[in-house]
VEXVEX-595779 format. One line per field, with one value per residue: residue number from 1; residue in one letter; chain; z, x, y of N, C-alpha, C in turn. Coordinates in pm, whole numbers, plus 50000, padded with zeros to 5 digits. Atoms other than C-alpha are relative to their C-alpha. Example, Ala and Ser with C-alpha at 12.3 -4.5 7.8 and 13.67 -1.06 7.14 Angstrom:
BEGIN
k	(1/2)
r	(A/S)
c	(A/A)
n.pz	(50000/49994)
n.px	(50089/49918)
n.py	(49881/49881)
ca.pz	(50780/50714)
ca.px	(51230/51367)
ca.py	(49550/49894)
c.pz	(50000/50073)
c.px	(50090/49923)
c.py	(50120/50109)
END
This chain:
BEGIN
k	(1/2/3/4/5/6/7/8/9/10/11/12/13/14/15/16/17/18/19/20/21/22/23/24/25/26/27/28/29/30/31/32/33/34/35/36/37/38/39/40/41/42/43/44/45/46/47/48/49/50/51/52/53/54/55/56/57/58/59/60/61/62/63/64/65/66/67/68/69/70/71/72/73/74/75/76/77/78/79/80/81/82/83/84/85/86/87/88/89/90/91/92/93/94/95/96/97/98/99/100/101/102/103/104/105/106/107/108/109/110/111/112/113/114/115/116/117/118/119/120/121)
r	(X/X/X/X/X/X/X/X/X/X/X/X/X/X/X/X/X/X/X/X/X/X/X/X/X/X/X/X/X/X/X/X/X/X/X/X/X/X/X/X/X/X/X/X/X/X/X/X/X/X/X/X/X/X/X/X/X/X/X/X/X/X/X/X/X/X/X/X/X/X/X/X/X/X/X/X/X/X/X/X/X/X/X/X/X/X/X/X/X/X/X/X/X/X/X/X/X/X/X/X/X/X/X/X/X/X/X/X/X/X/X/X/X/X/X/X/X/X/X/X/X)
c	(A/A/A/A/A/A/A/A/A/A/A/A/A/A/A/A/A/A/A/A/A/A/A/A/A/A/A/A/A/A/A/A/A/A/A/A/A/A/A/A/A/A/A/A/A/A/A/A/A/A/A/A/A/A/A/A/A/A/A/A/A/A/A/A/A/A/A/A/A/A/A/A/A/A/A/A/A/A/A/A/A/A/A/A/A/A/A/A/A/A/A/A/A/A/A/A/A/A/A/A/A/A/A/A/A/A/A/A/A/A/A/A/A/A/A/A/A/A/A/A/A)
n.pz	(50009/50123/49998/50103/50135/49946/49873/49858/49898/49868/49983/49885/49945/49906/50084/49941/50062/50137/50118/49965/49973/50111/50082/49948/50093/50170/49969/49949/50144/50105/49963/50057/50154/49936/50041/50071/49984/49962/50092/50103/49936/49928/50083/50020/49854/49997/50133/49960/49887/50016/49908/49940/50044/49997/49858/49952/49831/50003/50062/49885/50104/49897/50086/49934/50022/49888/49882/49894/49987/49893/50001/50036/50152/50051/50005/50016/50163/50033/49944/50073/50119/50011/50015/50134/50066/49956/50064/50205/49982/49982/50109/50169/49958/49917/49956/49854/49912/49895/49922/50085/49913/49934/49914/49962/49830/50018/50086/49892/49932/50075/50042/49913/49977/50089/49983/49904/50051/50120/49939/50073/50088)
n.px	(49979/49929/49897/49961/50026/49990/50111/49897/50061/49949/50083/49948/50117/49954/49994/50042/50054/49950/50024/49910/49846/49956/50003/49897/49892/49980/49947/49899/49854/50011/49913/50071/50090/50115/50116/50050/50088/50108/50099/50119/50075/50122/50149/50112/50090/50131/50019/50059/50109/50040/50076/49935/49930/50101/50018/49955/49914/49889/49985/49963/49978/49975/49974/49987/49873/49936/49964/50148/50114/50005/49982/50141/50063/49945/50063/50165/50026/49911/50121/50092/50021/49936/50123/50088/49904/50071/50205/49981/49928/50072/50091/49964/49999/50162/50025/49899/50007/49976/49902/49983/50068/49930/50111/49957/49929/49867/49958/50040/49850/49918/49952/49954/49881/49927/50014/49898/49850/50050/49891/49874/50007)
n.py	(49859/50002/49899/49988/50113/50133/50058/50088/50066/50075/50100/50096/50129/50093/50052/50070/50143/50054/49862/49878/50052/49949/49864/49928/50071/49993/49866/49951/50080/49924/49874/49882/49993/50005/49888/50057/50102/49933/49929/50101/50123/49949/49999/50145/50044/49884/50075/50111/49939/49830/49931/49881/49852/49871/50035/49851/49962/50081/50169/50115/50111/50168/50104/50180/50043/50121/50017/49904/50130/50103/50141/50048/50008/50081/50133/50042/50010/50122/50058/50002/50080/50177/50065/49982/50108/50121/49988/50071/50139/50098/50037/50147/50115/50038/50089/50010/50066/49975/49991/49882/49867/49894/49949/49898/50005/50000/49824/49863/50012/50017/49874/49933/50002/49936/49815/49976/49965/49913/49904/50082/49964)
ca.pz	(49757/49425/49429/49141/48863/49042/49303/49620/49860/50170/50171/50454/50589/50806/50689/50904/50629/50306/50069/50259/50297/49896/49788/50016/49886/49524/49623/49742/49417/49217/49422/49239/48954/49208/49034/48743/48839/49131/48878/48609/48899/49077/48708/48632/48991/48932/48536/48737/48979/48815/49081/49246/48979/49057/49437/49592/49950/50134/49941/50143/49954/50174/50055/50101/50108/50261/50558/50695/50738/51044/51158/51178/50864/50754/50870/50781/50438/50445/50606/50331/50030/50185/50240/49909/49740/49974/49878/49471/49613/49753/49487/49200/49449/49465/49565/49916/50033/50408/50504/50209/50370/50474/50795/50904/51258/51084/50810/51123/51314/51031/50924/51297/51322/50973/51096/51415/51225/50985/51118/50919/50613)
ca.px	(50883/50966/51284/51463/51267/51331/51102/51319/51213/51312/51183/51246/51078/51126/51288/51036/50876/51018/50842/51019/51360/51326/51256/51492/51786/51684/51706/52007/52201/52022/52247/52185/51976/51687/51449/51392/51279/51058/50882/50793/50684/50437/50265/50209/50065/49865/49791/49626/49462/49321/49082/49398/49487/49113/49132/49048/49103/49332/49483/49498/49634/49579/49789/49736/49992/50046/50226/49900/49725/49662/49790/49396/49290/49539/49446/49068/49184/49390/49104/48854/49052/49194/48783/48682/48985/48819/48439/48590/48746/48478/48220/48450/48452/48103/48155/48357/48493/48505/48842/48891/48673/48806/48593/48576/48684/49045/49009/48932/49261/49447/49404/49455/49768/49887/49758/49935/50253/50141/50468/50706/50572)
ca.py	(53101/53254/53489/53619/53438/53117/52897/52797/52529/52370/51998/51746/51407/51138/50854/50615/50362/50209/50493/50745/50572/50524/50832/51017/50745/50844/51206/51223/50980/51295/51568/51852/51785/51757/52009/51797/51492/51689/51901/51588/51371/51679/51769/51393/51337/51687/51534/51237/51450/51765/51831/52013/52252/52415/52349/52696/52570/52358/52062/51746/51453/51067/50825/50422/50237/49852/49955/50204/49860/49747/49395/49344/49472/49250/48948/49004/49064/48740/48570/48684/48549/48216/48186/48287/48010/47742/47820/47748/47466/47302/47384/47190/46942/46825/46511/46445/46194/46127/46129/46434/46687/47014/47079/47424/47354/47266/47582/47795/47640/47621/48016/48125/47961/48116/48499/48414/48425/48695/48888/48622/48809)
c.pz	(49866/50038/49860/49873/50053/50174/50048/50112/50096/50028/50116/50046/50032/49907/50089/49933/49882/49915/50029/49984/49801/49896/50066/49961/49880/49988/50012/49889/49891/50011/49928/49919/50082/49887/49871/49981/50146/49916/49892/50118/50075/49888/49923/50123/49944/49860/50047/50067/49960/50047/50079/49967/49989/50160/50080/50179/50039/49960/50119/49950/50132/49881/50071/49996/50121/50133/50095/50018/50142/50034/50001/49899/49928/49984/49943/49861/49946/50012/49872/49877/50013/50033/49868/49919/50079/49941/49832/50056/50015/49943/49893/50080/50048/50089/50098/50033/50206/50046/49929/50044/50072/50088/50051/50122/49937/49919/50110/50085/49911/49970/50137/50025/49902/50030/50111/49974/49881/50003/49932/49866/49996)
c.px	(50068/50075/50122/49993/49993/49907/50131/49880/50058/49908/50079/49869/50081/50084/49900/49892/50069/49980/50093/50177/50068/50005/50083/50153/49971/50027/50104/50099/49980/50098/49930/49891/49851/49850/49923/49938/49863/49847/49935/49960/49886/49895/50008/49931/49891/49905/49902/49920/49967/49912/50090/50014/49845/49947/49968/50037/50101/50009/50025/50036/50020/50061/49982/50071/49947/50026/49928/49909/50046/50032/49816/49880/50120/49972/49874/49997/50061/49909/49894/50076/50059/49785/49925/50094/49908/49915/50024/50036/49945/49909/50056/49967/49855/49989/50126/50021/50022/50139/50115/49967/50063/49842/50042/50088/50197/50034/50055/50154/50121/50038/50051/50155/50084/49968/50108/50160/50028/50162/50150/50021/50057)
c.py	(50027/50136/50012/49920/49873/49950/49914/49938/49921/49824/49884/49930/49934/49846/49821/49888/49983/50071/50083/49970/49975/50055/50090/49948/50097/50138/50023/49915/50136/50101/50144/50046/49952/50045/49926/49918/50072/50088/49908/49957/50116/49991/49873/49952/50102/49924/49844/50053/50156/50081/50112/50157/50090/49995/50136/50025/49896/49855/49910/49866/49871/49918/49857/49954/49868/50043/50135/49896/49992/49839/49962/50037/49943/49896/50014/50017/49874/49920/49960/49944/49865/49923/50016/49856/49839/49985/49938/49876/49875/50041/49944/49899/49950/49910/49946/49894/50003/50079/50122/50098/50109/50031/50180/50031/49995/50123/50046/50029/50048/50144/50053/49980/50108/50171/50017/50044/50065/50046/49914/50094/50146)
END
């Protein structure tokens, strides 16, 4: 709302993931001097996204972020590059010996155990 020359705003959020918890911290070491760092950080977001400043209906901004993952689009992304690191692994290695051999049956064990305890990370 703009009132006497000046834009007033009321802003509030949860503090329920790590983004939120430290950007509401950094807010609150600014105290007063809020307005300044709010206003560079919207027009370099807008400056990145100038589809907004000709938006004529409602804006909707998604953000990604790590902790909107699913524990199982987690694992299947953990999955896909401890199988892509193997696949190099065993094409340098042309030549196998027996008792060298990574069989899949032990990959297969081997990654379930490490997803099982994704939750260490």
């Amino acid at each position: 709302m703009i009132k006497d020359g000046k834009y007033r705003f009321s802003l509030q959020f949860d503090s329920g993931s790590d983004n939120q918890v430290r950007a509401g911290e950094f807010l609150e070491r600014l105290g007063n001097r809020k307005s300044r760092v709010v206003v560079e950080a919207i027009n370099e977001y807008m400056d990145n996204h100038p589809e907004l400043d000709t938006a004529e209906k409602k804006i909707e901004i998604k953000l990604n972020s790590l902790h909107t993952y699913s524990k199982e689009k987690i694992e299947q992304m953990v999955r896909a590059l401890i199988e892509e690191k193997l696949s190099l692994i065993q094409a340098s290695n042309n030549i196998k010996k027996e008792g060298d051999a990574i069989t899949s049956g032990t990959t297969d064990k081997d990654i379930a155990t490490m997803l099982d305890n994704i939750d260490l990370f």
